[in-house]
C-alpha positions in Angstrom: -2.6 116.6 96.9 -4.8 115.0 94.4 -3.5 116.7 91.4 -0.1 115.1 92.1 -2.3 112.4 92.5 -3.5 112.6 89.2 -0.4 113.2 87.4 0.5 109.5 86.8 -2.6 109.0 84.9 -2.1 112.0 83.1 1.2 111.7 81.9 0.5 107.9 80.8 -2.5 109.8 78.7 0.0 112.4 77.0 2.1 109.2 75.8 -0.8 107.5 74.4 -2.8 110.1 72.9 -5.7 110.2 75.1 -7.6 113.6 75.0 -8.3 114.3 78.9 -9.4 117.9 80.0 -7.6 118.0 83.9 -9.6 120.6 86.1 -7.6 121.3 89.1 -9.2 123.5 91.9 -6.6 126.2 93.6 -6.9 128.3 96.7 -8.0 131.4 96.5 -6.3 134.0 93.4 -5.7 136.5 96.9 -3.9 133.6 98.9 -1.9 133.0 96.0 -0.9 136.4 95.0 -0.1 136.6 98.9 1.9 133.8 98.9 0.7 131.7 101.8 1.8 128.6 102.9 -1.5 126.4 101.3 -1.6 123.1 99.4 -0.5 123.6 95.9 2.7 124.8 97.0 5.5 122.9 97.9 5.5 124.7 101.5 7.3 127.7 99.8 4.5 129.6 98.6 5.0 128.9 95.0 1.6 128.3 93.0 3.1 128.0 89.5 5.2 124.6 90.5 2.1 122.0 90.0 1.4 123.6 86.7 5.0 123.4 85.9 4.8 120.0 86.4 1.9 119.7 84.2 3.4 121.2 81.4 5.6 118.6 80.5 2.2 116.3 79.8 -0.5 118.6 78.6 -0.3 120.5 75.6 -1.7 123.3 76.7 -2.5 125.3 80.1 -5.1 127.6 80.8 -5.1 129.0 84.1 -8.4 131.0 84.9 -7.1 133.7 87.2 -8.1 136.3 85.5 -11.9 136.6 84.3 -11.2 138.8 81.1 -8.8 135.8 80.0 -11.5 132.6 81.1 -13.8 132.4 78.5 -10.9 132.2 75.5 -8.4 129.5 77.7 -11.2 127.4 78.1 -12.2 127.6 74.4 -8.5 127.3 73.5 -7.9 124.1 75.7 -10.9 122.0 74.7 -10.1 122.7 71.0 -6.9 121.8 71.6 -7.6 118.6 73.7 -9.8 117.7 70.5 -7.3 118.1 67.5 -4.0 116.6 69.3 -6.0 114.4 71.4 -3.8 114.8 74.7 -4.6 116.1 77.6 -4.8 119.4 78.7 -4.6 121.3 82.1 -7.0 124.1 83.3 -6.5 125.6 86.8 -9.4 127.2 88.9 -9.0 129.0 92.0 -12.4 128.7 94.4 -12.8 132.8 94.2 -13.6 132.5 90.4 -16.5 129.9 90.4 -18.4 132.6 91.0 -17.1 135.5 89.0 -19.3 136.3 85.5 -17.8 136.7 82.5 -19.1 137.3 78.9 -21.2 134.6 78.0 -22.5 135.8 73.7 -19.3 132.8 72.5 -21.5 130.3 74.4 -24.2 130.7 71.4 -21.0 129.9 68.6 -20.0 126.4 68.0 -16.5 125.6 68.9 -13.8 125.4 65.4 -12.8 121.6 65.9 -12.2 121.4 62.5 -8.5 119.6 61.3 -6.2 122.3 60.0 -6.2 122.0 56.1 -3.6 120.4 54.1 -1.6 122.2 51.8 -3.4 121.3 48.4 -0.3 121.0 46.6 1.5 118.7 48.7 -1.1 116.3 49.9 -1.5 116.0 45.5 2.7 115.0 46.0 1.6 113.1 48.9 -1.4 110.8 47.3 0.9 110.3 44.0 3.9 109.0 45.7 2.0 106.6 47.6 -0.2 105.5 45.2 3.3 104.8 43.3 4.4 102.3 45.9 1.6 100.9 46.1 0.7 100.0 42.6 4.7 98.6 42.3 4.0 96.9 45.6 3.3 92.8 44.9 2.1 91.8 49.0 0.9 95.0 50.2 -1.1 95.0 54.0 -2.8 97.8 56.1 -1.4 98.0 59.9 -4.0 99.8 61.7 -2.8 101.4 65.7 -3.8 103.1 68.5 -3.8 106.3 66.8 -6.4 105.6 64.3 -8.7 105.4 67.7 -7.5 109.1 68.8 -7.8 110.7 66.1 -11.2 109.6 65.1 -9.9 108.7 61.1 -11.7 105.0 61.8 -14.3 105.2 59.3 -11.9 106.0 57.2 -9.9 103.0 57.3 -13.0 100.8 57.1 -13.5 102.4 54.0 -9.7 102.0 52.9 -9.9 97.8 54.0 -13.3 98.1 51.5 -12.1 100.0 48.7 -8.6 97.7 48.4 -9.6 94.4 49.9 -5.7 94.8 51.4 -5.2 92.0 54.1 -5.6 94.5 57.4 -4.2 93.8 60.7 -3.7 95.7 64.2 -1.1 96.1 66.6 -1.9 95.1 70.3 -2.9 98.8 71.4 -5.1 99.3 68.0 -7.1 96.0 69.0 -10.6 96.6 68.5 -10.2 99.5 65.8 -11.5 97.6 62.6 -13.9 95.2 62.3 -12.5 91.7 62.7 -16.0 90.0 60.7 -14.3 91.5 57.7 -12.4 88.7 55.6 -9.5 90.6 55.0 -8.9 91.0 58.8 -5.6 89.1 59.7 -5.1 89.3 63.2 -3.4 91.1 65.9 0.5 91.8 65.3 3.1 92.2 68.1 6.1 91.3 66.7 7.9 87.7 68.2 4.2 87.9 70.4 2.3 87.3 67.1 0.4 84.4 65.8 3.5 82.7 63.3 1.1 83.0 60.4 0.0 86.6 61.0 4.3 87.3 62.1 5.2 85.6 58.8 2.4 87.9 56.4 3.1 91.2 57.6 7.0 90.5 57.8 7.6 89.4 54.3 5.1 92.4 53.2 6.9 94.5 50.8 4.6 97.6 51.5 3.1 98.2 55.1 0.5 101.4 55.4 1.1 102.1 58.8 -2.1 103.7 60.6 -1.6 105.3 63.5 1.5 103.7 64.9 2.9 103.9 68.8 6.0 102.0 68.2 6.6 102.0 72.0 8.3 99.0 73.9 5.0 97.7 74.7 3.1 98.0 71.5 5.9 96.3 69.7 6.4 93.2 72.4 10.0 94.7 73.2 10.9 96.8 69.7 10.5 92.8 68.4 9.1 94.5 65.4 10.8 92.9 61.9 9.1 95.3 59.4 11.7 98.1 57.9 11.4 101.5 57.0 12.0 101.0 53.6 8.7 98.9 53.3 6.6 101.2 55.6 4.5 104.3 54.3 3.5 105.8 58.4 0.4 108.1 58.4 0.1 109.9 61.2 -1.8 113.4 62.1 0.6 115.8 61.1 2.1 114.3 58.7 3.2 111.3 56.3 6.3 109.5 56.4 7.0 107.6 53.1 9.9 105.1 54.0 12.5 107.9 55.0 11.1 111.1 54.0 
């Protein structure tokens, strides 16, 4: 049973963002189709319930039982893995490791590329930050976990450059900027936080959120003091700019 094994892991993964391609091995597509009584069933001849269970924590499945559908459901699940940076679940029963299928998409890159904003409102977007900003008189950068995932890190570097901004991380961001900078603050967890790096980022009146996962953990017990009014969150679908 080491998928079920597995899932634990897995499912911790999904909650954090961690991209993780999960290969499972199955029996046999004929054994399945035949219903037997094999591992990966829960004694009732049922293939589909592991993958069931899977679905809840992957964001997307691709089940190679057929070799017409292989190539694409492979494709489909690394790019997909990639951009939401979760994990996703591929199933391979042991008759088609060696079944050939069409092998020309091999010699074309994969599309990883970020689906585009809408030019118009990222334009809304940019403005209305940059509004807050400019009215804002202690403004700080709060860089997360996220910021990691989704690979936007150089990003930020150049963000902490380009407005000298006093930049902190929360406890699951730690590592994500570079802490030789001197606008590096610290590390901020809420009541857990240095009182000098609690007292700057809570009297902030304008946080840029980075990547946040305000999960019990990450926030020392939702013992974050920092309200939505001050807080612009960028995430990577979309922006929230205090409550819209």
């Amino acid at each position: 049973m080491g998928e079920l094994s597995a899932l634990n892991a897995i499912a911790g993964s999904y909650s954090e963002f961690v991209p993780i391609v999960h290969i499972v091995g199955q029996p046999n597509t004929k054994s399945q189709k035949d219903g037997m009584l094999l591992h990966h069933t829960l004694g009732n001849g049922d293939f589909n319930v592991f993958a069931k269970m899977s679905a809840g924590i992957s964001c997307t499945l691709g089940r190679l039982n057929e070799t017409l559908e292989a190539a694409t459901l492979i494709d489909n699940a690394i790019r997909e893995c990639w951009i939401r940076s979760r994990p996703v679940y591929i199933s391979l029963p042991t008759d088609m490791i060696v079944k050939q299928i069409e092998g020309d998409r091999l010699d074309k890159p994969l599309d990883l590329s970020l689906p585009a904003n809408d030019p118009e409102k990222e334009d809304y977007v940019v403005d209305v930050v940059l509004k807050y900003l400019h009215a804002a008189k202690k403004p700080v950068i709060l860089v997360d976990a996220c910021a990691i995932r989704h690979r936007v890190l150089d990003e930020v570097h150049d963000l902490m450059e380009a407005s000298g901004l006093p930049t902190f991380v929360a406890p699951m961001g730690k590592g994500a900027v570079d802490e030789t900078r001197p606008n590096y603050g610290g590390v901020y967890a809420g009541t857990g936080s240095n009182a000098g790096v609690r007292e700057q980022v809570e009297s902030s009146d304008l946080i840029l959120s980075i990547g946040a996962i305000k999960s019990d953990f990450n926030t020392s017990g939702f013992s974050y003091h920092i309200g939505q009014l001050n807080t612009i969150d960028f995430h990577s679908t979309y922006v929230r700019v205090r409550y819209s």
